[in-house]
TILO-659286 format. One record per residue: residue in three letters; x, y, z of N, C-alpha, C in turn; chain. Coordinates in steps of 0.05 Angstrom, whole numbers. Layout:
# TILO-659286
 residuo    nc1    nc2    nc3   cac1   cac2   cac3    cc1    cc2    cc3 cadena
     ALA      X      Y      Z      X      Y      Z      X      Y      Z      A
...
# end
This chain:
# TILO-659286
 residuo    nc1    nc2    nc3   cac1   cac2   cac3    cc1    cc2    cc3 cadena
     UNK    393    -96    390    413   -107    373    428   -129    387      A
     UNK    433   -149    371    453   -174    391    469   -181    366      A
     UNK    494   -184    392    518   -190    376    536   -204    390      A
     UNK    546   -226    375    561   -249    383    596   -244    401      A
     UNK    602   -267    417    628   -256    417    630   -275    418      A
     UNK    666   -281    413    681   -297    402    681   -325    428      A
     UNK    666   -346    424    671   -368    450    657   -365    467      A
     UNK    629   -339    473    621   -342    482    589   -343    482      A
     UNK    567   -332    502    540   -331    494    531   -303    479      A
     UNK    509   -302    469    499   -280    456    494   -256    482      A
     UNK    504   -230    473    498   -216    497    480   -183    472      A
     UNK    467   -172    493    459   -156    483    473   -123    492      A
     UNK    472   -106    479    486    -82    478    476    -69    489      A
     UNK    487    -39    506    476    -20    514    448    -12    502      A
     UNK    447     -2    478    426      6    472    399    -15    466      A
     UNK    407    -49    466    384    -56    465    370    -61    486      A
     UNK    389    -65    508    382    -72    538    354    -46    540      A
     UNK    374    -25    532    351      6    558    332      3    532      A
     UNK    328      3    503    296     -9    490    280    -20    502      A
     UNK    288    -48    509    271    -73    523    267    -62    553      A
     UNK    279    -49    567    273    -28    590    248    -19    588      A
     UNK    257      3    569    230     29    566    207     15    556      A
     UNK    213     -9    537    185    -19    519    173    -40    555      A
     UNK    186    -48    566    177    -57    584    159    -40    603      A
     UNK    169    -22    618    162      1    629    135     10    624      A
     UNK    134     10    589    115     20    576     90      8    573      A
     UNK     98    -16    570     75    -37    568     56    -42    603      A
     UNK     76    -38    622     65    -38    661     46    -13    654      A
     UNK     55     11    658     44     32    651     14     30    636      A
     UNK     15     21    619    -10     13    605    -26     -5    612      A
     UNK     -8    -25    628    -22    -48    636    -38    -44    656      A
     UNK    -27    -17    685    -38     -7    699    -56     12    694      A
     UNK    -54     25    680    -75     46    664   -106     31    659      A
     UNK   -107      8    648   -127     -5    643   -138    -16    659      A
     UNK   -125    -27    679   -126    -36    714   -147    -13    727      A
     UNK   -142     15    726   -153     26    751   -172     44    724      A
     UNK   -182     39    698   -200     47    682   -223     23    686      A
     UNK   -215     -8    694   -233    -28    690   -250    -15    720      A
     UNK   -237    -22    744   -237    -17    765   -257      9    779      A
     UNK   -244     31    761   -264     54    770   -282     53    758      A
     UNK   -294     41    728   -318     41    721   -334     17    732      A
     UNK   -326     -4    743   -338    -21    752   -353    -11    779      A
     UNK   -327      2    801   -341     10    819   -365     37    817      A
     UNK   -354     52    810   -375     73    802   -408     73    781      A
     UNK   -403     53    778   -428     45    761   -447     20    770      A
     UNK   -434      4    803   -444    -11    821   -438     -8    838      A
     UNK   -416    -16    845   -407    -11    875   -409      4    893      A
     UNK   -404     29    880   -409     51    899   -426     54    913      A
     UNK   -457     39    909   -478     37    918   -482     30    951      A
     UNK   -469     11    945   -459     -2    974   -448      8    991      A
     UNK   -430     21    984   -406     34   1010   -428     49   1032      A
     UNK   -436     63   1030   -451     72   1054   -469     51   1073      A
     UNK   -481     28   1069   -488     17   1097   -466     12   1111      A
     UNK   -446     -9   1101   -425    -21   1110   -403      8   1134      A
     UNK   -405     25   1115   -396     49   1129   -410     62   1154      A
     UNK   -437     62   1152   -457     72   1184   -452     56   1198      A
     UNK   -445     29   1184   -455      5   1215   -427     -4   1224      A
     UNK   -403     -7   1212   -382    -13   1226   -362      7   1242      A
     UNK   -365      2   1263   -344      8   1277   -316      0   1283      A
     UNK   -291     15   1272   -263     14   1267   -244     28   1289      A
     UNK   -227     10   1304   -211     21   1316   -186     20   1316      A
     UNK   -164     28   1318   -132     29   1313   -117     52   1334      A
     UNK    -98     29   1339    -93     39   1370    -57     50   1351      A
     UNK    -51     36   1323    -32     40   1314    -27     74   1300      A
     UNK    -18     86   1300    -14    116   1296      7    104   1261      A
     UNK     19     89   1264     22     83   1218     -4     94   1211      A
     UNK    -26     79   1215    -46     79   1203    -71     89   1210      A
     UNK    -57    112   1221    -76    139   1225    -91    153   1201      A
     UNK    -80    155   1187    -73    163   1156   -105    150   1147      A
     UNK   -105    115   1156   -128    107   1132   -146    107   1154      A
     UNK   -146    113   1178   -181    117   1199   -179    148   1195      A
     UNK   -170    174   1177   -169    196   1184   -180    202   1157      A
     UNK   -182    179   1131   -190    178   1107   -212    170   1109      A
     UNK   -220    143   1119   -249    136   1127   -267    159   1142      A
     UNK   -256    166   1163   -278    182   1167   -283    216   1151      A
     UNK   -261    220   1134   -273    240   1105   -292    227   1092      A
     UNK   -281    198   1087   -313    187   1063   -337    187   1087      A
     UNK   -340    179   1111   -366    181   1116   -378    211   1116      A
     UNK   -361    231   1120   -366    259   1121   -385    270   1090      A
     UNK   -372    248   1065   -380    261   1047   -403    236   1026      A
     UNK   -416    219   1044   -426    197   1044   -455    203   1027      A
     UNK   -472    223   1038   -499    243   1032   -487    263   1005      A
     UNK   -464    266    996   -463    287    975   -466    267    949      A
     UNK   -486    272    929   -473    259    905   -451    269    894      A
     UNK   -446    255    871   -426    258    851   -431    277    835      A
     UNK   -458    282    826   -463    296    807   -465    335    822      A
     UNK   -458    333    844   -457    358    868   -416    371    870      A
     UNK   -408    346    862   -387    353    867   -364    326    872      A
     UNK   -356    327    846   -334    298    845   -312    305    848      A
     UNK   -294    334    859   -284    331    886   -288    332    907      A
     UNK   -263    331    925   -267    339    947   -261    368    949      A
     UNK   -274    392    969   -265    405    972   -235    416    987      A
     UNK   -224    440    972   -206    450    967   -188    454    991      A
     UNK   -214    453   1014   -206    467   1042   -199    436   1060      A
     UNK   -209    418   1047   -207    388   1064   -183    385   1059      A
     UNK   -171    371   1093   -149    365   1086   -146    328   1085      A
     UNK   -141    324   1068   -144    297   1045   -118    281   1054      A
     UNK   -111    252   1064    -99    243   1069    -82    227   1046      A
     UNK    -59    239   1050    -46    222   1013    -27    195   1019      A
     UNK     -5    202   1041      9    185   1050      2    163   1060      A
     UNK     11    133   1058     -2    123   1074    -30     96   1056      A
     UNK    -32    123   1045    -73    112   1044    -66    107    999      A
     UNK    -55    124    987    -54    122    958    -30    111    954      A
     UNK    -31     88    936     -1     88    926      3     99    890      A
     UNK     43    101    896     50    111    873     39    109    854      A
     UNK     27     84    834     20     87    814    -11    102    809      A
     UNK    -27    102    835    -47    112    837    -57    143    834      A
     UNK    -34    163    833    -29    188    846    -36    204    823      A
     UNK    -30    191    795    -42    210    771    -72    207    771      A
     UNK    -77    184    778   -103    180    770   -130    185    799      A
     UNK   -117    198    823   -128    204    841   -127    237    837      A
     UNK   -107    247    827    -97    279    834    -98    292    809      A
     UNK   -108    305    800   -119    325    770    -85    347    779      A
     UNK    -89    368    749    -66    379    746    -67    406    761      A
     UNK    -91    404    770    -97    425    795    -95    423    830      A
     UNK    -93    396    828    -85    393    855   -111    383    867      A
     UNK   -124    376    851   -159    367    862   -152    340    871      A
     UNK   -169    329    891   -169    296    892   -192    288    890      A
     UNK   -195    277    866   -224    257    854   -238    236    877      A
     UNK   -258    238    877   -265    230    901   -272    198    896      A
     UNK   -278    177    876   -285    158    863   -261    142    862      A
     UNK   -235    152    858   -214    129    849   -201    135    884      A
     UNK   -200    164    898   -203    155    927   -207    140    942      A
     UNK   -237    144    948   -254    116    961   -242     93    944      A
     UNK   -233     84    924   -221     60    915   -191     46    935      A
     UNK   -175     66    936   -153     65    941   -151     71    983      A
     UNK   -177     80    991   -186     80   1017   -196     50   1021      A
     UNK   -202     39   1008   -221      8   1010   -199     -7   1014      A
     UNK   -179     -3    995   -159    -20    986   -137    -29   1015      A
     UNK   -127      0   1018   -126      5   1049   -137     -3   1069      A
     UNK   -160      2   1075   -170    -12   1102   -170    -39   1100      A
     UNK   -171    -53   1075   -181    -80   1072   -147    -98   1079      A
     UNK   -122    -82   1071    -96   -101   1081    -98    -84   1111      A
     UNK   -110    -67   1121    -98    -56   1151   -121    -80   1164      A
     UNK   -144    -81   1158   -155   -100   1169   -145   -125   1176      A
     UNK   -135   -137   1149   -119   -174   1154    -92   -170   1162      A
     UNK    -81   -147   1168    -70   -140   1201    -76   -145   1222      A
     UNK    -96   -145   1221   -101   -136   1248    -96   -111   1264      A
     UNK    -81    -86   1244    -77    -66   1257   -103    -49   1258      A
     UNK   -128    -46   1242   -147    -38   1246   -178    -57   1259      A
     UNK   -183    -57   1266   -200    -86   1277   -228    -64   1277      A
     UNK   -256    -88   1272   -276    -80   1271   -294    -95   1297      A
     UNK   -303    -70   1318   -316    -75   1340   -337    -93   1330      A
     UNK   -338   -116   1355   -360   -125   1357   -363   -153   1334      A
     UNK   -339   -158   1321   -331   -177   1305   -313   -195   1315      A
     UNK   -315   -216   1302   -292   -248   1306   -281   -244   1301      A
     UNK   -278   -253   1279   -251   -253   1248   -240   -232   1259      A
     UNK   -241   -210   1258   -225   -189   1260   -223   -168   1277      A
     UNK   -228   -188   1302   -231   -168   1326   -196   -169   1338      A
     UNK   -197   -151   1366   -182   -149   1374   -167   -176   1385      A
     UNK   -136   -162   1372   -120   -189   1378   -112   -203   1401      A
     UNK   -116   -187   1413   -115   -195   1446   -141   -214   1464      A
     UNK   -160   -215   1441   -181   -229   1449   -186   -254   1439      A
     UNK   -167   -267   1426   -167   -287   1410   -145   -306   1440      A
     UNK   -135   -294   1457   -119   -307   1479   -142   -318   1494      A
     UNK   -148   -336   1516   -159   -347   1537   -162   -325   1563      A
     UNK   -184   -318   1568   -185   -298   1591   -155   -307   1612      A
     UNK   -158   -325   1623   -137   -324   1637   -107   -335   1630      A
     UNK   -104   -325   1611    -77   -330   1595    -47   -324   1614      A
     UNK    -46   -291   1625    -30   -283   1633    -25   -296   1659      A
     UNK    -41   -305   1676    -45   -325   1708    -30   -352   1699      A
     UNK    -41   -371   1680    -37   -390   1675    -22   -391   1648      A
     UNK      0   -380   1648     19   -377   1621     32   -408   1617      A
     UNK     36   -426   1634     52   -440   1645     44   -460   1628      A
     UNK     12   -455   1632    -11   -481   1627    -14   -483   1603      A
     UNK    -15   -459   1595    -25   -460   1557     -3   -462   1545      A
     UNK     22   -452   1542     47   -461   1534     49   -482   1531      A
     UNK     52   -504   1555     51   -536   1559     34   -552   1543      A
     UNK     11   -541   1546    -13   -550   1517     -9   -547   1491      A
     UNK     14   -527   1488     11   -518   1453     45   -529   1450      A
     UNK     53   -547   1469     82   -556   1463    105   -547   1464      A
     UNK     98   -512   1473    123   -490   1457    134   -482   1479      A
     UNK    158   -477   1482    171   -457   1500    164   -429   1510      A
     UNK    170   -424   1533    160   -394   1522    189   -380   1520      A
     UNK    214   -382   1526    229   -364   1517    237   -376   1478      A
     UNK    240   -346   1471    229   -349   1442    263   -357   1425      A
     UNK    277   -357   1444    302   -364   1432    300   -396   1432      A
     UNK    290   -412   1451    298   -440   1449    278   -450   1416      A
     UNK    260   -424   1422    235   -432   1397    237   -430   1364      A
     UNK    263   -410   1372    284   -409   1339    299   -430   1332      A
     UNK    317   -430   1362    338   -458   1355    324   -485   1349      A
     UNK    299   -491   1363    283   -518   1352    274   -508   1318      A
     UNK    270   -492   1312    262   -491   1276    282   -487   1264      A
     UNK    307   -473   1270    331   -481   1262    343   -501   1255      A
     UNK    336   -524   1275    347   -550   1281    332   -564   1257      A
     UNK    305   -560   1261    286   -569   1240    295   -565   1207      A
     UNK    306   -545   1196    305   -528   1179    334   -541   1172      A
     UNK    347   -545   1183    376   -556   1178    381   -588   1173      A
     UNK    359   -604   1193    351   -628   1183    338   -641   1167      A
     UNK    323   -625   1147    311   -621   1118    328   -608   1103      A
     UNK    349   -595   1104    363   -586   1088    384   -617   1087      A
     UNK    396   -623   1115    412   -649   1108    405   -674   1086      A
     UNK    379   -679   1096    361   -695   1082    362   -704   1055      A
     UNK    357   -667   1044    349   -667   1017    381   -665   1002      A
     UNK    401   -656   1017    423   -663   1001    424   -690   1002      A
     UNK    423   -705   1023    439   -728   1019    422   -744   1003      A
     UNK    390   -737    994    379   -754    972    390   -740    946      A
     UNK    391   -712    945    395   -698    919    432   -727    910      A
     UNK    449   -721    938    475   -742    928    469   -766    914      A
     UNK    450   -785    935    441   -810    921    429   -805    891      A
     UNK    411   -790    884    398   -793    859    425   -786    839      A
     UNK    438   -773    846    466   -764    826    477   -788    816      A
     UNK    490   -797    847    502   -828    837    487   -854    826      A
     UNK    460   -843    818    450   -868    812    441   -853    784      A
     UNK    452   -840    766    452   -826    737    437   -810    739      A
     UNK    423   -796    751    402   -774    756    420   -746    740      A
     UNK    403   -731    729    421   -704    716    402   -684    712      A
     UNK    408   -671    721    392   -645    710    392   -636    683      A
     UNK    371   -621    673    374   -614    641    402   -583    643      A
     UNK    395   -572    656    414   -547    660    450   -568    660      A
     UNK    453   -579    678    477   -586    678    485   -606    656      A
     UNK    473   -616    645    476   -631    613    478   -612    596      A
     UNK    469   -590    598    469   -576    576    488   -551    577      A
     UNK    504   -562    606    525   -534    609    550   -549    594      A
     UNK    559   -583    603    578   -595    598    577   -594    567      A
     UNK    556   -586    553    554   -584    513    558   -623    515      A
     UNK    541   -628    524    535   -660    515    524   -661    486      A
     UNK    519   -679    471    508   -685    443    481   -703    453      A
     UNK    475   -678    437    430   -687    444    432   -720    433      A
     UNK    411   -732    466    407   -762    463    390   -765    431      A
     UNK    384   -797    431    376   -808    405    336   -793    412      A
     UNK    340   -782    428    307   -779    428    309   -759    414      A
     UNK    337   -736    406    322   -719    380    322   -726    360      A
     UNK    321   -753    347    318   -766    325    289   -779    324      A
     UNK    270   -776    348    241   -773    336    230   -760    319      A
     UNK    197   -762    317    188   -750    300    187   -724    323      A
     UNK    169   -710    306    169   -673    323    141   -678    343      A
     UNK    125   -698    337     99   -703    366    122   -721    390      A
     UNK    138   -732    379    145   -745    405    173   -732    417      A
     UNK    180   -709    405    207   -692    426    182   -662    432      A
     UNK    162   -658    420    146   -652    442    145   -640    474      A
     UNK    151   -634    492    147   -630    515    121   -638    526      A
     UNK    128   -656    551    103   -662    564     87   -636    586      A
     UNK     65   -639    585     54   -617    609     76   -615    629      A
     UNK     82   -633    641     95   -635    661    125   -623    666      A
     UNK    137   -631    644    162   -621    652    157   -595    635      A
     UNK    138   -580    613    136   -557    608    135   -539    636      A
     UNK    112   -545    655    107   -532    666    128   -527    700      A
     UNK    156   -543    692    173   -544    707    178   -567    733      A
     UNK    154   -577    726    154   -608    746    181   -621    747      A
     UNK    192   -633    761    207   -643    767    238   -637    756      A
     UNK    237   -612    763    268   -599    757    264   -575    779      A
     UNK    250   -554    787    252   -530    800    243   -542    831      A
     UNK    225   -550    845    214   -553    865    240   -565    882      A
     UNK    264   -577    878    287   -585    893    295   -558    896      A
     UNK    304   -545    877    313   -514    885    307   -495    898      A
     UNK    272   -505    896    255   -476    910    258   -488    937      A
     UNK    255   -514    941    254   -518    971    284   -515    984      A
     UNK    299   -514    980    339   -506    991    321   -478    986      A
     UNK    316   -468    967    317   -432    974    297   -421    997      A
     UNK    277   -443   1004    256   -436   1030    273   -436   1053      A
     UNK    282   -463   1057    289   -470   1077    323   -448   1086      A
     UNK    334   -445   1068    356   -417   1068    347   -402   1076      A
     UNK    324   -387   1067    315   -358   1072    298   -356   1102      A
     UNK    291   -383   1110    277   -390   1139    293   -388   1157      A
     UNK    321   -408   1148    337   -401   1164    349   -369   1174      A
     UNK    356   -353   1145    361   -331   1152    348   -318   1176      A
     UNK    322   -317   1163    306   -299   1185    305   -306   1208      A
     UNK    311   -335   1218    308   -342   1240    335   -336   1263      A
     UNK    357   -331   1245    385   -326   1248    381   -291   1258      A
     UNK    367   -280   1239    362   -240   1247    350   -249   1267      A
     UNK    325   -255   1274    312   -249   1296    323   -259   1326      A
# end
């Protein structure tokens, strides 16, 4: 329900706010529902096929104890790699099944029956899913690989002897405070920058649509076109040249911040 007040904007009421809540709510819910229905029939009716070479032949290591959880899940799926589905689409009762960590929330109805079983198909989904962000970590690394080998091997054998040397080559300091205050410095002289052009374009009639339309100006003669030519162009539909000044002050703020915590 919406209802006016006197001088000011339209606001909406207790009860219509928590509607548009729940109907919201309602619609994610569904939206995810269909998400891990596309998902599990896709994989289970191809995919699945695959997981076992990729599984014999790579070797996974993690020195990180977080993510114990998803090398303690992997090696249940190789355990149960030789069983079909049609033998038994759980896991057994006595396995102890890793939940934390490795499933997330919205996943948990649709991994866990009202018995306490864990389906072994939308598992392995949510095990894949897992190793695949612990991987572009780098907190799990696969022996005997580039891309995603150990991070320590991506340094120059003699890195730690000659710290002096590679530093000097890559331009950087090595104490990590002078290495904040230089992006700081950076980060504040792009911020100067862009005010003092955002000033110039002001004084030279520049206006934003938001601030014309806070002062209740009277719409220019262009709404006396026809209806093809007040139109919206791609461009400024799609927010071109009004948001990208803002987003960049909100980068360069939030860069700063972090650079300010650390």
């Amino acid at each position: 329900m919406i209802t006016a007040t006197c001088g000011g904007p339209f606001r909406l009421c207790g009860r219509g706010v928590k509607a548009l809540a729940a109907e919201a709510a309602a619609k994610e819910a569904r939206y995810k529902a269909r998400v891990r229905t596309v998902l599990r029939s896709s994989y289970s009716a191809h995919w699945r096929r695959m997981l076992s070479p990729p599984l014999g032949a790579l070797e996974l290591k993690c020195n990180n104890t977080a993510y114990r959880p998803v090398m303690d899940a992997i090696d249940l799926l190789q355990r149960y790699l030789d069983q079909p589905l049609r033998e038994g689409a759980f896991f057994d009762l006595e396995e102890s099944v890793p939940l934390a960590g490795v499933i997330p929330e919205h996943w948990r109805t649709a991994v866990m029956d009202g018995k306490g079983r864990i389906e072994r198909v939308p598992y392995e989904l949510c095990v894949l899913a897992a190793l695949r962000d612990a991987v572009r970590r780098r907190e799990i690394r696969v022996v005997g690989a580039i891309r995603w080998r150990i991070p320590e091997d991506d340094l120059p054998a003699d890195f730690e002897e000659d710290r002096d040397v590679h530093y000097a080559a890559l331009g950087q300091p090595q104490d990590a405070r002078e290495s904040i205050a230089a992006l700081q410095g950076k980060l504040r002289t792009s911020l100067d920058h862009f005010e003092q052009a955002l000033a110039e374009a002001r004084r030279e009639g520049w206006r934003s649509s938001r601030s014309t339309a806070s002062r209740g100006s009277a719409p220019r003669a262009a709404s006396r076109r026809s209806p093809r030519a007040r139109r919206p162009s791609r461009a400024r539909s799609s927010g071109a040249g009004r948001g990208p000044g803002v987003m960049i002050y909100w980068q360069c703020d939030l860069k700063a911040a972090q650079c300010e915590q650390a």
